[in-house]
N, C-alpha and C positions, 0 to 999 in steps of 0.2 A: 504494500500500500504506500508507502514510504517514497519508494523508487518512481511510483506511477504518478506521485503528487509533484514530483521533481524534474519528470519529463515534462508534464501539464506545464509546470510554471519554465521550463526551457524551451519548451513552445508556445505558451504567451510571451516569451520576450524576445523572439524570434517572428512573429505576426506583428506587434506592436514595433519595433525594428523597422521593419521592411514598411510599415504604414506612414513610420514618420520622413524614413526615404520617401514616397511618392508622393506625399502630401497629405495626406488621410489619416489622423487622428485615430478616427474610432474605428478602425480596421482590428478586428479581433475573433476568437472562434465564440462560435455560440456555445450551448451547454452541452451541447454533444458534439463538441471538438470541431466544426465545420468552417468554414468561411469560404465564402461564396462570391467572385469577386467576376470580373470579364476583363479582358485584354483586347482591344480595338474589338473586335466582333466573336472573339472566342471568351466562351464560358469556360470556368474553370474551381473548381473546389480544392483547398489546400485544408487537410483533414489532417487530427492530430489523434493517431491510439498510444494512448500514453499506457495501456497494460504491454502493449509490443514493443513500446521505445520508436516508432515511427511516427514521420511525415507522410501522409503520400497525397498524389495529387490525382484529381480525376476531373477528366476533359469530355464531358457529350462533344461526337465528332462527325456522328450523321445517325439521324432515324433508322431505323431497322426499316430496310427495304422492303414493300411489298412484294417486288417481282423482280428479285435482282438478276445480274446475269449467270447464267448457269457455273460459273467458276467463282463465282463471287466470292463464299464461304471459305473454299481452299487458299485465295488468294491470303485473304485476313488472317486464316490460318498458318499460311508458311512466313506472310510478312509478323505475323505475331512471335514465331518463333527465332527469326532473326532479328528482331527488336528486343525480345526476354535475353537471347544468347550475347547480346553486345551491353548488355547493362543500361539498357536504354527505353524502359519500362516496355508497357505490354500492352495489346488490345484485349479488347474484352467485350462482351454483349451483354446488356442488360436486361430483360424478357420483359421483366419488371417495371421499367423506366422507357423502353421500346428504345434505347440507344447504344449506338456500337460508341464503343467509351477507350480512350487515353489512359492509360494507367502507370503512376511510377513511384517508387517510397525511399525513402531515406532515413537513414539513424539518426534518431535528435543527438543524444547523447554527444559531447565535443564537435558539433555544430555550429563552427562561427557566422557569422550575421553574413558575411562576406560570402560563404560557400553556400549559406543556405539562399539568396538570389540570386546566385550564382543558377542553381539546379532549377530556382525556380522560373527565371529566364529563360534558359534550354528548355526546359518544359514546356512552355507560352511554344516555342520554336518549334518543339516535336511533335505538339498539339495540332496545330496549325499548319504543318506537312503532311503530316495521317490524315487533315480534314481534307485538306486537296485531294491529295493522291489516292485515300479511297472514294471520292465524288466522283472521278473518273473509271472504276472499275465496275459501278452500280448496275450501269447501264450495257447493254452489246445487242450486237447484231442475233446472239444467241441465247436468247430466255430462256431461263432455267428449268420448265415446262415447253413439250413442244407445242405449238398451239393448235394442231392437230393430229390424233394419235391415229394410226393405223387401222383400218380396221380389222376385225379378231378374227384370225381362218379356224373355223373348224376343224379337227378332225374329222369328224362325221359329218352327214348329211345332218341340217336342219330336223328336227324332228317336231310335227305341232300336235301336240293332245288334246282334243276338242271335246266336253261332256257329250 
């Protein structure tokens, strides 16, 4: 408990920090660790779980597609895996919130003011490339459904049972 009151108060003074850089005073987490902020046109949440000792930060980066293009999914998925493998947070889907989501964390723990908008700069930056770069993948010439399916051959002749 001790440990968790000490990350809490090393991330209130790390939100409070960065607010008096940008100009904003009452820039701080709510009661369940959140703050909720935008960057020219990107949303962005800077969350504090002070039982895990992290920051992390989480970007809505496009609606969950109705009818995306038939690679859509694996796209996200192999680009997720190369963005978790370079230490350079993750995609993620939210069912929940219907948004494909930015995701990245950091140790509060010996977190100076400096490296923490540091990360959270890059962040605004990786946000904001993931929102491009997957807004072009959404769409293709090959919907994920064909939009006419074949019709079914029989094996056998039709058979029709009439009373």
């Amino acid at each position: 408990m001790q440990n968790e009151m000490e990350m809490r108060r090393l991330a209130d003074e790390l939100i409070a920090g960065f607010g008096r850089v940008v100009g904003i005073e009452e820039v701080a987490f709510d009661d369940q660790g959140r703050c909720d902020l935008s960057f020219d046109d990107q949303p962005m949440a800077i969350c504090v779980d002070a039982a895990m000792g992290h920051l992390h930060l989480e970007a809505p980066i496009l609606e969950i597609p109705v009818s995306p293009s038939k690679d859509f999914y694996q796209r996200v998925l192999s680009d997720n895996l190369v963005s978790f493998s370079n230490g350079v947070g993750c995609l993620a889907v939210s069912m929940e919130d219907n948004w494909i989501l930015w995701l990245d964390r950091t140790p509060i723990k010996d977190l100076p003011q400096s490296a923490f908008e540091d990360w959270l700069a890059k962040g605004i930056e990786r946000a904001e490339f993931w929102a491009k770069e997957i807004q072009g993948w959404v769409n293709s010439a090959d919907p994920s459904m064909p939009a006419e399916q074949a019709p079914i051959q029989m094996a056998q002749p039709e058979v029709v049972f009439r009373p």
